[in-house]
C-alpha positions, -999 to 999 in steps of 0.1 A, spaced: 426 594 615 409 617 642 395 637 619 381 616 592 362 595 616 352 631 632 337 637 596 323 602 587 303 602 624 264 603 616 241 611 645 220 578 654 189 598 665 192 628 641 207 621 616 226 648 610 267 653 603 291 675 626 290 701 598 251 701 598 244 682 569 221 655 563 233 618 554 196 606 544 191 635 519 209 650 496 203 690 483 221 699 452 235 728 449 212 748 423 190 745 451 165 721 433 139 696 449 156 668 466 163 636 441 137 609 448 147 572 449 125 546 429 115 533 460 96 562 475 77 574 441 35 564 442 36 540 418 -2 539 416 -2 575 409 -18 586 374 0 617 373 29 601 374 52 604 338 68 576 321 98 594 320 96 596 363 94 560 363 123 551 342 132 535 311 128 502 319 105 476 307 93 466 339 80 501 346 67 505 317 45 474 322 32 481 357 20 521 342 1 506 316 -12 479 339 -23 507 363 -40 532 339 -79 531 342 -101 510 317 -117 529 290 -154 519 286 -167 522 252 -208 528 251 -226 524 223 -262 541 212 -289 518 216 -305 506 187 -337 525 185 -344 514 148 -344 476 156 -362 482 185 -394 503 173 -392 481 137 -398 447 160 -429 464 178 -442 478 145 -440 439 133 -460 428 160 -482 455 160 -491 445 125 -490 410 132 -511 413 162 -539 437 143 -541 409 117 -542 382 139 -574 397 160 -589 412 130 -589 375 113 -603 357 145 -623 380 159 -638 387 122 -629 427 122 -616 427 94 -639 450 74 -626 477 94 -593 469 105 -581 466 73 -574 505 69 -549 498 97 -534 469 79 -501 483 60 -498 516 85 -476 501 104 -452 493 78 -455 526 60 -446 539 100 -414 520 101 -410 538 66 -413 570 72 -391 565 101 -365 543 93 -364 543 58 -372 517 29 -343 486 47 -365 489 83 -396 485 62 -390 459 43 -375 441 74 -408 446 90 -429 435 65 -408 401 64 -409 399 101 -443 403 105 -447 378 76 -427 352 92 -446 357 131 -479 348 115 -464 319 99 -457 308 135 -489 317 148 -515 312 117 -497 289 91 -479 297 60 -505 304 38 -522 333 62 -493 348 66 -485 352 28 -520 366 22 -508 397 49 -477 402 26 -495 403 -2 -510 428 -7 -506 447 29 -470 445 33 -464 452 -3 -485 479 2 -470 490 34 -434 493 21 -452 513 -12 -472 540 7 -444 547 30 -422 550 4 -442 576 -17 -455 596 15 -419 596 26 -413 617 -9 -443 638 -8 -461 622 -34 -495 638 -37 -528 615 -27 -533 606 -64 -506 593 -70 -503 572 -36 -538 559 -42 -538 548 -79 -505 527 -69 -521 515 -42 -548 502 -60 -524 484 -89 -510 462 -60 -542 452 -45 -561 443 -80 -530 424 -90 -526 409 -51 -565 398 -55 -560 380 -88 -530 368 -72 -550 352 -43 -575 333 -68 -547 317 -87 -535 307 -55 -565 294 -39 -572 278 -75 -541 262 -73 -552 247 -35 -590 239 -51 -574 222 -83 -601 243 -100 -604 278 -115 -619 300 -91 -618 330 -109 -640 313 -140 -660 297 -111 -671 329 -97 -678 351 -128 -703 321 -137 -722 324 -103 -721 358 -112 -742 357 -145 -763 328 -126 -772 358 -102 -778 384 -134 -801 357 -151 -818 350 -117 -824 388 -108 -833 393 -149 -865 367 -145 -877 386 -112 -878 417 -128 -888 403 -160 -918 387 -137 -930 417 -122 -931 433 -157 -902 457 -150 -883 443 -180 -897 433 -210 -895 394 -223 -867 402 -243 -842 405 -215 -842 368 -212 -812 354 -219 -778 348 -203 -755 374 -198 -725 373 -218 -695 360 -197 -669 387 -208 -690 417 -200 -696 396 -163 -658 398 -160 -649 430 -172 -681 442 -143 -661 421 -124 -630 434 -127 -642 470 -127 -661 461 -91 -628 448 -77 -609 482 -90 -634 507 -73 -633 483 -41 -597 488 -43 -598 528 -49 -625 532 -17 -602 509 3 -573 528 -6 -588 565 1 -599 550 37 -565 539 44 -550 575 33 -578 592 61 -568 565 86 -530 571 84 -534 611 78 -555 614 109 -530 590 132 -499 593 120 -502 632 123 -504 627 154 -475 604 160 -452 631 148 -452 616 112 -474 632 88 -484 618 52 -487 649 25 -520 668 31 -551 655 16 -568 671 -17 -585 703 -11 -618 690 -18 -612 665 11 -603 691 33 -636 711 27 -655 679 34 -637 673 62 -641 708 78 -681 707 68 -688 676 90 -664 687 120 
């Protein structure tokens, strides 16, 4: 009896056993680290294994409760963001242009914006522009301003940034360009006709042969032209004029918007295909 309770006795203050031993801790015999209870682990620890915290489903609940949240960024979206300033950019050059009456020059800045988002976004951005900036000036100006900018200058927006996007020579470019904007004007007359409840088109080639008959008796008057030129004009040679007046309006138009958007958009880091060499040597004579 003496000596088991000799062996069981545990120092109070140290600890420690008769034979040196510790009760509190426990060294195998292989001489590994000391075993650790579940108790004295650092739960909180992310080095910490699943297989140190035990099999249990508890544990495994608390690590995965403990592990840090993963944040998930995203880019920003640069496209939407530089296709709704284009919009307004357009917008806003129409809408100043219209009530300020700057329109005889502004108009070569008319579709650049929308050939911009184009050439930087691609043919969806463009199209999306074109619409938005459509549907702001129906806000701001009415319906029927706003589909007077779509047609022709967002039609011709989305088409000029399409074919400088591809390289397309100035030609080319041009004599498209002008294709939409004769068919955009007729399409404006039948429109407005449509508002008038008369034919404007019909309306306006006769005040045009009125003028030719008007300037023919001057002329006639003053003995430039014999008395034989009186007479009214034939109507169909006054629209076919017309019509060929409207096309070269179209072409000038046209070239200014190409020397517009070659000399800025150059310079915005987006350049249309060189102009042709005869341009060049103009260009380089008055500079």
């Amino acid at each position: 009896m003496s000596s088991a309770s000799e062996h069981d006795y545990v120092d109070p203050k140290s600890g420690a056993t008769p034979e040196g031993g510790d009760a509190q801790s426990s060294t195998p015999s292989g001489g590994g680290t000391p075993a650790q209870s579940d108790d004295d682990r650092n739960w909180a620890d992310p080095t910490t294994r699943d297989s140190d915290l035990g099999d249990t489903s508890l544990n495994r609940a608390i690590a995965m409760d403990l592990k840090p949240p993963q944040m998930h960024t995203t880019v920003p979206p640069l496209s939407l963001v530089e296709t709704a300033f284009l919009s307004s950019a357009a917008g806003l050059i129409w809408l100043v242009s219209y009530y300020l009456s700057l329109s005889p020059w502004m108009r070569i800045f008319f579709p650049t914006p929308i050939a911009l988002v184009y050439l930087r976004w691609g043919g969806r951005a463009a199209w999306m522009a074109a619409l938005v900036t459509s549907l702001l000036l129906s806000v701001l100006m009415g319906p029927y301003l706003s589909l007077l900018f779509f047609i022709p200058y967002g039609l011709l927006g989305v088409q000029l940034g399409a074919l400088w996007k591809r390289g397309a020579p100035w030609g080319v470019s041009i004599g498209l360009g002008t294709l939409i904007s004769t068919l955009s004007f007729f399409f404006r007359i039948w429109l407005l006709s449509i508002f008038l409840g008369e034919d404007i088109w019909l309306y306006l080639t006769n005040r045009i042969a009125d003028f030719v008959d008007w300037m023919t008796a001057i002329l006639v008057s003053w003995g430039i032209l014999g008395i034989g030129a009186y007479g009214r004009p034939d109507l169909t040679l006054v629209q076919l004029l017309t019509l060929g007046a409207v096309i070269l309006s179209d072409l000038v138009y046209l070239f200014t918007v190409h020397l517009g958007a070659w000399v800025l958009l150059s310079r915005l880091g987006n350049p249309i295909p060189d102009p042709p060499e005869w341009v060049q040597i103009l260009l380089e004579e008055e500079s």
